[in-house]
N, C-alpha and C positions, 0 to 999 in steps of 0.2 A: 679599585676602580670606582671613581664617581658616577654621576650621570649622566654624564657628558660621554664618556668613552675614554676620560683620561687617569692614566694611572697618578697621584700624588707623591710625590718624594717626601721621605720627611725632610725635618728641618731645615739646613740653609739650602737647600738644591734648589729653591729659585731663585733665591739671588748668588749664586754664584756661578751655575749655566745661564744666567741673565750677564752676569760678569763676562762670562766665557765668551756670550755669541756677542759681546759689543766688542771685544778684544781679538776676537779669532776669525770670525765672520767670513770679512772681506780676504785674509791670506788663505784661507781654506776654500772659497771661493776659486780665489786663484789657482790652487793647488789642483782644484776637481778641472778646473777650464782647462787646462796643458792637460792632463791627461785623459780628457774626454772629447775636449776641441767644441764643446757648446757651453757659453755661458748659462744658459737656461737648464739646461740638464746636471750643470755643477752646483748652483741654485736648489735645484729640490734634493742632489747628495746633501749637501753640507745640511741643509733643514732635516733631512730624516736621521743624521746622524747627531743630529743637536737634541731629535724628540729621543733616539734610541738614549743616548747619556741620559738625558733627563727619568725615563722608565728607569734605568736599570743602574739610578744613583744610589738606591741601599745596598747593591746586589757590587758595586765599585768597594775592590780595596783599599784602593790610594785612592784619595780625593785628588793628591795631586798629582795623578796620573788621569787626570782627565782629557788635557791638550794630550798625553800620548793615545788615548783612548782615541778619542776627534781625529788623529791622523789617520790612525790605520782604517776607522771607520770608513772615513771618504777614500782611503789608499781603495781600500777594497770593493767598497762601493764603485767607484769608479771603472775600475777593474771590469764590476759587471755589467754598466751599461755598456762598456767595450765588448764585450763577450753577444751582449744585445741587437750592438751593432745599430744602437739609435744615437751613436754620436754623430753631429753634423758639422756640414764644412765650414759655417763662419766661426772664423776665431778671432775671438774681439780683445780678450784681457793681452795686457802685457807682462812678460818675464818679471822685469824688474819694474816696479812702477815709478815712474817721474817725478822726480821729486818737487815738490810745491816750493822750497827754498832755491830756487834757479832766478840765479840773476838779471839776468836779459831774455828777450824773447829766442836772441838769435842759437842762446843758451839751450833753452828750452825746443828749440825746432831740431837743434842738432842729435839733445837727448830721446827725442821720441823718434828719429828716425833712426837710432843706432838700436834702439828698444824694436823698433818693427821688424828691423833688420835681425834683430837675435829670436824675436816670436815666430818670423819664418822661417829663419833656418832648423828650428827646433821643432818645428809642424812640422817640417820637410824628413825631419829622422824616422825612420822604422818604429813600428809603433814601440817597441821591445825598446830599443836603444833612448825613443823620448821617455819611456817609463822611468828608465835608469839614472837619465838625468833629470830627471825630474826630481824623483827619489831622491838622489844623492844629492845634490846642489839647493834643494828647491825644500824639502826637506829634512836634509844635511842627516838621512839614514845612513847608515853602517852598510858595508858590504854585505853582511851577515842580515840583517833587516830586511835590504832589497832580495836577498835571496831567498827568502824565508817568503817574504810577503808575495811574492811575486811565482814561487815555487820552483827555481831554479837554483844552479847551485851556484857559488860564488865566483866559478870561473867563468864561467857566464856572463854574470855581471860583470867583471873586471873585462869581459870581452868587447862584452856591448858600450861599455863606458869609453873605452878604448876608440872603439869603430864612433863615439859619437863627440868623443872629442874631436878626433882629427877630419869628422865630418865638416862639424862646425867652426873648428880654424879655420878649413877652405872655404865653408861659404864667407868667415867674417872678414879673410885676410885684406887689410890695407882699413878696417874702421877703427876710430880712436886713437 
């Protein structure tokens, strides 16, 4: 620990958590928002999870287990500001983000209201079940992962996933 209060990694661990947060940043951003439902509070996950890799880059087996390292970090972190109960009601990010290559405006107004359309109905799920999807689609974890991470067992999962599929058909039936 320097002077500062900061631990030093050795050798390339700052540029390559430098790598990490210009590549991973804004999807793990995304990742804490759906499951905490406040951009600002997903924000300081993903940042304490970028300082925690950065500390405890000697103590990493796999360097290139870092992005899995980053997932679970924010998977869990997240988890706890739920458990905190300082998540808040605006939800600003989108599921899927819009893509910049859209042709026409009329393009583009269609895909962000079928995107608002999929953010609400995925707020609208059970906290459990937005977990699951979240996890599983969002990211693309194992049965086995969501169960582990989450502390349930895998039928569970398979339950919740279930209940929020066909939550989310009903809300979406008749877009696209």
């Amino acid at each position: 620990m320097d002077d500062t209060g900061w631990v030093s990694a050795p050798g390339a661990a700052d540029e390559v958590v430098s790598d990490l947060f210009r590549s991973d940043y804004r999807r793990l951003v995304g990742l804490a928002s759906l499951l905490v439902g406040d951009r600002h509070t997903a924000g300081d996950v993903v940042q304490d999870a970028f300082a925690g890799l950065y500390r405890r880059w000697a103590a990493l087996r796999d360097p290139e287990a870092a992005v899995a390292y980053l997932n679970r970090a924010v998977v869990n972190a997240s988890r706890n500001e739920m458990r905190r109960g300082r998540s808040a009601v605006a939800r600003q990010l989108r599921l899927v983000p819009v893509s910049e290559s859209l042709v026409s405006a009329e393009g583009a107004a269609i895909a962000h209201e079928e995107s608002d359309l999929l953010w609400q109905a995925i707020c609208a799920l059970p906290r459990r079940q937005r977990q699951v999807v979240v996890m599983r689609y969002y990211l693309d974890a194992s049965e086995a992962e969501i169960a582990a991470s989450l502390g349930i067992s895998r039928g569970s999962v398979k339950k919740a996933a279930s209940r929020a599929l066909a939550t989310l058909g009903a809300a979406l039936e008749g877009i696209g």
